[in-house]
C-alpha positions in Angstrom: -19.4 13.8 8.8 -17.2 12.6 11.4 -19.2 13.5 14.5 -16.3 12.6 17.2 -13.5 13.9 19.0 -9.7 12.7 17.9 -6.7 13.1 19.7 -3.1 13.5 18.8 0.2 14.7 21.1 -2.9 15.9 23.4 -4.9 18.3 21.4 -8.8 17.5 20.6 -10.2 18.7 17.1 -13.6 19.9 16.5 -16.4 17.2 16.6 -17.7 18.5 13.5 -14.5 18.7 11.5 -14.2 16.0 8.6 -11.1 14.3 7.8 -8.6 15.9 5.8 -9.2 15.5 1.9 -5.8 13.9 1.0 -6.7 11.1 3.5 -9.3 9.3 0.9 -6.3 9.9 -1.4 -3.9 8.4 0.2 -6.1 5.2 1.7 -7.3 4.8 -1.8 -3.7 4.7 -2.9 -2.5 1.9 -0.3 -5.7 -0.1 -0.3 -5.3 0.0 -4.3 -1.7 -1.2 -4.1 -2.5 -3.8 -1.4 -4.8 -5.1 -3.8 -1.9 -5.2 -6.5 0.6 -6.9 -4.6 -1.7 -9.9 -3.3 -3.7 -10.3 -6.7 -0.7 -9.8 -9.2 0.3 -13.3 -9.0 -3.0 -14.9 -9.5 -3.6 -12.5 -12.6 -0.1 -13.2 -14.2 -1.7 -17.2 -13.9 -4.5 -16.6 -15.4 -2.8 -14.6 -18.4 -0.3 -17.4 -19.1 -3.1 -20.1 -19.1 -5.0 -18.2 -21.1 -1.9 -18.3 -23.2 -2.1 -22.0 -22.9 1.0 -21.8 -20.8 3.4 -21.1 -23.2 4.2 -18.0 -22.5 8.2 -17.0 -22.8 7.9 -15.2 -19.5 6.9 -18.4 -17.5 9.8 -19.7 -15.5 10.4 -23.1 -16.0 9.4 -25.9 -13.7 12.8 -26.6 -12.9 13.8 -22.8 -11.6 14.1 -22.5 -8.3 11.5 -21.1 -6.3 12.2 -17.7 -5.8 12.8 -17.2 -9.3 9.5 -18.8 -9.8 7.9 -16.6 -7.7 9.5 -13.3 -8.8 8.7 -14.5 -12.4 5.1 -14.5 -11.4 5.3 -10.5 -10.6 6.7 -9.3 -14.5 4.4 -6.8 -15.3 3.1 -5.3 -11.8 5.1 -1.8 -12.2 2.3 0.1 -14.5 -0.1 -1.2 -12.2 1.3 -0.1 -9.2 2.8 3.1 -9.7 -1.1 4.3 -11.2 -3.3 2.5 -9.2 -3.8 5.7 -6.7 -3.6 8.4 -9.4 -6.2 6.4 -11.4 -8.4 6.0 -8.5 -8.3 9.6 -7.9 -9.4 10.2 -11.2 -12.2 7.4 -11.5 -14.0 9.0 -8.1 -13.7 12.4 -9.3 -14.8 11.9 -12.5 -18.0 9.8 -11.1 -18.9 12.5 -8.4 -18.6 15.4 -10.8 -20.6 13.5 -13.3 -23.2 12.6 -10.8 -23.2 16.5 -9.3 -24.1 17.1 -12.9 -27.0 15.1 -13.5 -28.7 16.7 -10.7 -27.7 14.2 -7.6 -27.4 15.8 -4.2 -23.5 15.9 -2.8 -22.6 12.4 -1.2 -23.9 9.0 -1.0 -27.6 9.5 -1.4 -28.5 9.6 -5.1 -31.3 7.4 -7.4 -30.1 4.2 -8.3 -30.4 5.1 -12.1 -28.1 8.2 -12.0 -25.9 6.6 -10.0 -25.5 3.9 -13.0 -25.6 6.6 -15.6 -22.3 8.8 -13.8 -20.5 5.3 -13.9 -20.8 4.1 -16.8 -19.9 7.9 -18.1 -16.5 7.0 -15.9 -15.9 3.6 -16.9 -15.7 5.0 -20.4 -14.3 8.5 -19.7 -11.2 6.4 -17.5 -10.7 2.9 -20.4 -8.5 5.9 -22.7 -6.1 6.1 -19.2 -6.0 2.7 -18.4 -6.0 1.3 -21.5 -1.7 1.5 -22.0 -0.9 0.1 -18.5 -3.4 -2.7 -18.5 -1.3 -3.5 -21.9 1.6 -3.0 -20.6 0.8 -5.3 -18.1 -0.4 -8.4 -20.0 2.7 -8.0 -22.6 4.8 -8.4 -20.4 3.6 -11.0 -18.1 3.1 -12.6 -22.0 6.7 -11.8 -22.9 8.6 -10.6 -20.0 11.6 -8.4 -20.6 11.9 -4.8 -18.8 9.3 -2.5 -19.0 11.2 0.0 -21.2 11.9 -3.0 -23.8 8.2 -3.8 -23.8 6.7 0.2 -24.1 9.2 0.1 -27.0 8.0 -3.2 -28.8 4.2 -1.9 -28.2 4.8 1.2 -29.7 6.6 0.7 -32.6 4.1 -2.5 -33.4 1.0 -0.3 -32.1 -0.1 -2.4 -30.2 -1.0 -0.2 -27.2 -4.5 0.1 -27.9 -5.4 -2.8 -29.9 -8.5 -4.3 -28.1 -9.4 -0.8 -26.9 -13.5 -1.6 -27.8 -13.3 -4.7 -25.6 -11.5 -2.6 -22.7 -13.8 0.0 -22.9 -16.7 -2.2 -22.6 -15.4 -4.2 -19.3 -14.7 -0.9 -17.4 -17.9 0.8 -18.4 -19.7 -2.2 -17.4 -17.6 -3.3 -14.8 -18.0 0.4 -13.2 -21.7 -0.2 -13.3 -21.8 -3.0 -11.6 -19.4 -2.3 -9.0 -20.9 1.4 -8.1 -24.8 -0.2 -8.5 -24.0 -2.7 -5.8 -22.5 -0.1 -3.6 -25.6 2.3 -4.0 -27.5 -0.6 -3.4 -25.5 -1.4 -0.3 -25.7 1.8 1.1 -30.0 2.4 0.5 -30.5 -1.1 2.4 -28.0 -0.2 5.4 -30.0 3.1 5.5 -33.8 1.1 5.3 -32.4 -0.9 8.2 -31.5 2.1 10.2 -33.2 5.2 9.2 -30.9 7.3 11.2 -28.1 5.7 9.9 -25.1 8.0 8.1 -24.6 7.7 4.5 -21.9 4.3 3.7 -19.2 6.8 3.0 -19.5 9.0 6.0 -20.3 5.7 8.0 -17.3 4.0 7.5 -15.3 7.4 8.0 -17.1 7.3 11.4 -16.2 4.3 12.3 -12.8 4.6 11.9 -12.3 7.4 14.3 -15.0 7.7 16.5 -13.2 5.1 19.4 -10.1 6.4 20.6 -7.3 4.1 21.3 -6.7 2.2 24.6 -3.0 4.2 24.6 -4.9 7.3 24.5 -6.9 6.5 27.6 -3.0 6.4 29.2 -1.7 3.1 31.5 -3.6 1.6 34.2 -6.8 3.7 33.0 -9.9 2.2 32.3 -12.9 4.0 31.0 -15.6 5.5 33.4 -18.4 3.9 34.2 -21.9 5.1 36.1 -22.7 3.8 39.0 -26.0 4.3 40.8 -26.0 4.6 44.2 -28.3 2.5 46.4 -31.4 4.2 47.3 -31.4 5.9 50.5 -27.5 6.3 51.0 
């Protein structure tokens, strides 16, 4: 837990308070859609190659640029408007899972529950994800709006065809990604054995220093100074 003092308009909170719980939310939700808007593009490129870059959504060489850039960005809205809802979901599921198999409340847990709880989640979130990530690829594949494409997948049923494969990369994937984190967080702690947990760490970090604007103008912060023997 957070074990410093914050300021804001003047008043100090307790140095044993821990940060409100909608804030995970809410970074979650804008580091989730950061991630959106800068990787969209790349992943629409990768879709239409796959596609052998015929795809009727790709704008042709002869657009002009921002058209070809905008045509690169079919497809982001199911992405963006879930991406914090989801990840919401995914950490509550994998927490409550691991509080379940017997693992103590926060970051400290055996490697081989920890890989148990996410691959329970990867495969307990595939059923939510599975319509948007298809929503997605058709239409980076076939553009249109994303009404005209959640009406062409439904009425072909198309929204969870490859559903095994999906299931498979995000209980995998989930592994992996929440492994390497556990793994992460045990060598930080090896290092420095009085070290936080990664979680509470990084929460630490980010409020521990307070601004140079709260110090005020024209202060700097105190420093000792010994005296001189014998003054």
């Amino acid at each position: 837990w957070v074990g410093a003092v914050s300021r804001f308009g003047g008043m100090r909170e307790d140095a044993s308070s821990s940060p409100p719980r909608w804030l995970g939310l809410v970074s979650g939700g804008i580091a989730g859609a950061t991630g959106v808007l800068v990787g969209h593009a790349f992943d629409t490129m990768k879709v239409q190659a796959q596609l052998g870059g015929a795809s009727p959504a790709a704008a042709p060489s002869t657009a002009p640029l921002p058209q070809r850039i905008l045509a690169l960005y079919r497809g982001i809205l199911p992405p963006l408007l879930t991406t914090g809802a989801v990840r919401a979901v995914y950490f509550a599921i994998f927490e409550n899972v691991k509080l379940g198999l017997g693992a103590p409340p926060g970051d400290t847990a055996p490697l081989q529950t920890v890989l148990l709880a996410a691959g329970v989640t990867g495969c307990s979130v595939a059923p939510l994800t599975q319509p948007f990530v298809a929503l997605k690829i058709w239409q980076q594949a076939n553009g249109g709006t994303l009404a005209a494409a959640s009406a062409a997948m439904w009425s072909r049923g198309r929204v969870f065809h490859g559903f095994g494969l999906h299931a498979g990369l995000e209980t995998v994937g989930s592994m992996v990604y929440l492994g390497a984190c556990q793994r992460r967080g045990e060598g930080s702690r090896e290092k420095s054995p009085g070290s936080l947990p990664t979680t509470a760490a990084c929460q630490q970090a980010c409020t521990s220093a307070p601004s140079a604007a709260s110090r005020g103008p024209g202060r700097r912060p105190s420093r000792s100074r010994e005296k001189p023997p014998g003054s």
